[in-house]
C-alpha positions as CSV (number, residue, x, y, z in Angstrom):
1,X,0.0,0.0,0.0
2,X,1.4,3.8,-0.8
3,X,2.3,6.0,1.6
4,X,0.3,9.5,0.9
5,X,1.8,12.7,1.1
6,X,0.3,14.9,3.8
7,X,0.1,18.7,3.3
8,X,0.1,20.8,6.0
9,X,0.8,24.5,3.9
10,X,2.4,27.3,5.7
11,X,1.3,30.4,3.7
12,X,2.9,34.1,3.7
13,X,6.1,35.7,3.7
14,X,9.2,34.2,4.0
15,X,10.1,36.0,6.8
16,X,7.0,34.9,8.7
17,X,6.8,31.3,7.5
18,X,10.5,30.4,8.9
19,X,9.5,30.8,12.7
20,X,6.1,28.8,11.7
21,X,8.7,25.9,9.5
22,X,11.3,25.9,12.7
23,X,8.7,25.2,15.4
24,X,6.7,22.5,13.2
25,X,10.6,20.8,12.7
26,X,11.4,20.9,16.5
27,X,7.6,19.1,16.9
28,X,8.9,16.7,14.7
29,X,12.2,16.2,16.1
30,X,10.5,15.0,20.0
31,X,8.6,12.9,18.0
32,X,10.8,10.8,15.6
33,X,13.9,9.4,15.1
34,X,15.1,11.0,11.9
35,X,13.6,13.9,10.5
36,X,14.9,15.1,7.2
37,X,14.3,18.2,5.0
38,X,14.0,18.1,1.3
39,X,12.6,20.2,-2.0
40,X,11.2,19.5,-4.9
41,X,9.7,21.1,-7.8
42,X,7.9,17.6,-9.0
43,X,4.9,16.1,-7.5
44,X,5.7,15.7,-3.9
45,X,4.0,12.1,-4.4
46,X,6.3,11.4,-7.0
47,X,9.0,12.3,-4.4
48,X,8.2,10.5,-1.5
49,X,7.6,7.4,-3.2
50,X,11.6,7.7,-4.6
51,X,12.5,8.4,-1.4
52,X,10.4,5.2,0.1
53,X,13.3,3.0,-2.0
54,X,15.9,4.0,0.2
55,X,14.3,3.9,3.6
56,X,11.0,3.4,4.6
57,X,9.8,6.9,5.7
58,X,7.0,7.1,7.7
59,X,5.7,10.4,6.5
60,X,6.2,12.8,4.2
61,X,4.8,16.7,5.4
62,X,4.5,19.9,2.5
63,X,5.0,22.5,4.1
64,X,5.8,25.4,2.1
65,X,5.1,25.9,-1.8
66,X,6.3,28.8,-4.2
67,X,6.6,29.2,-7.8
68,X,10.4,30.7,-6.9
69,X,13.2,28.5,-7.3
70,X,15.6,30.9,-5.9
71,X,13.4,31.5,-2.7
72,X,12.9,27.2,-2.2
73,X,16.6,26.6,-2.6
74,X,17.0,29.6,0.1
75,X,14.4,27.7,2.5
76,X,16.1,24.8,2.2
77,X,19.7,26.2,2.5
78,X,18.5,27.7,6.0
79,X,17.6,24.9,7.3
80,X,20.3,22.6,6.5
81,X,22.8,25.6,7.9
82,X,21.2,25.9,11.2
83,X,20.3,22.7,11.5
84,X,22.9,20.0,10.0
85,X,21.0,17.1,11.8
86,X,18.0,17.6,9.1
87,X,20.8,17.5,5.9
88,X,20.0,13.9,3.5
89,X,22.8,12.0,2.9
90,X,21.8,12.6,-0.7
91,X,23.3,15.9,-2.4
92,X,22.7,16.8,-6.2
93,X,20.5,18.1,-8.5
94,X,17.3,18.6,-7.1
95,X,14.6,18.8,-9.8
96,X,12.7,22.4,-9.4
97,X,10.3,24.3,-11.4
98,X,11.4,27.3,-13.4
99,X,7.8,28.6,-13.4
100,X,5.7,26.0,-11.6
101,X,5.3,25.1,-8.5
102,X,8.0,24.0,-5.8
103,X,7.9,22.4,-2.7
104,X,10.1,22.5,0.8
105,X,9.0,18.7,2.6
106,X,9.6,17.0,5.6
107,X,10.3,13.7,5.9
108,X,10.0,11.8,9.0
109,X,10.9,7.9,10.3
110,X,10.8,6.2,13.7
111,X,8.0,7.2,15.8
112,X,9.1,7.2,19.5
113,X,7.2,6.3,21.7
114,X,6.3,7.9,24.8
């Protein structure tokens, strides 16, 4: 059975959304093991399902969407500078959207438990 992406959009300014993005990451951090941060200018479905042949994620969360590359790859770069623990294994190309849509995701594995 396929894992679905959730969406869980954070709307605004970029300067508003990051406090909103940091606190919704440090949820996820108390709650799993590995929590990873990714973007993708594809369908986040598409995505998730790649990343499910490497490591059985749990979940996949949208977060944040914009039709600016430059502003995703910004998001992204943020978080993996102030917080190396979210950084994939994986670097390269990331496929984005020159006019389309774009997406910064979560990805989360390892529920703990309580």
């Amino acid at each position: 059975m396929e894992k679905k992406v959730e969406y869980s959009l954070i709307k605004g300014n970029i300067i508003d959304v990051l406090p909103t993005l940091e606190r919704s990451i440090k949820i996820f951090e108390k709650k799993y093991v590995s929590v990873k941060v990714g973007i993708t200018g594809r369908n986040p479905q598409e995505r998730f399902n790649e990343h499910q042949k490497t490591r059985r994620w749990n979940r996949m969360v949208v977060k944040y969407k914009t039709n600016s590359e430059s502003l995703i790859n910004k998001v992204e770069d943020y978080f993996i500078l102030y917080h190396p623990q979210l950084k994939n294994n994986w670097m390269g190309y990331s496929h984005l959207s020159k006019g389309g849509d774009n997406y910064f995701y979560i990805l989360l594995y390892g529920k703990k438990t309580d």
